[in-house]
N, C-alpha and C positions, 0 to 999 in steps of 0.2 A: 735471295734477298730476304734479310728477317722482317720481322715486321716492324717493327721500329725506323729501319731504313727507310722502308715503306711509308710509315706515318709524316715522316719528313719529307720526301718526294712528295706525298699528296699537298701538304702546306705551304710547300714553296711554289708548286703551282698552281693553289687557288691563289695564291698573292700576285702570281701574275698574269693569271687571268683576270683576276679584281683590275689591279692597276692599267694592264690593257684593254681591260673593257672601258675603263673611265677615263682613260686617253684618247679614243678615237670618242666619246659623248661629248668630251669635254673644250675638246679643241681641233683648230682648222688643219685637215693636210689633204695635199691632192690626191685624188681622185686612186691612184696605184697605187698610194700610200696606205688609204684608207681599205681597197682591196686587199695585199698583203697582211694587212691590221687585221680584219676580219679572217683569212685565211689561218690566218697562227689561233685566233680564238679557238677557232672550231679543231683544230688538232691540239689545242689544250683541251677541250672538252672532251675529246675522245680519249687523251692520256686518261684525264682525273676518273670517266668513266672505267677505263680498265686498268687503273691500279686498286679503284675502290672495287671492284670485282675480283682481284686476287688477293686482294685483304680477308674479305668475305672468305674467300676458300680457304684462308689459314686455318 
């Protein structure tokens, strides 16, 4: 993957980490919903961490 590709993968999911972090702040959903919600966070935050780690390695 060049880096460029790269740069674009990290962007598009700090967008949607943003947007999903401020959907479950911002509004009501039950209980499984809001689990699932959080559960995608945290493997977005592990992608964004280990794309920004093989960037660095470029």
């Amino acid at each position: 993957m060049s880096n460029e590709e790269l740069n674009k993968l990290i962007a598009i999911k700090k967008m949607d980490l943003e947007e999903c972090e401020q959907e479950l702040n911002t509004r009501y959903y039950p209980s499984i919903v809001r689990i699932a919600m959080m559960n995608y966070i945290v493997i977005l935050q592990k992608q964004l961490e280990e794309y920004s780690n093989n960037r660095i390695n470029f």
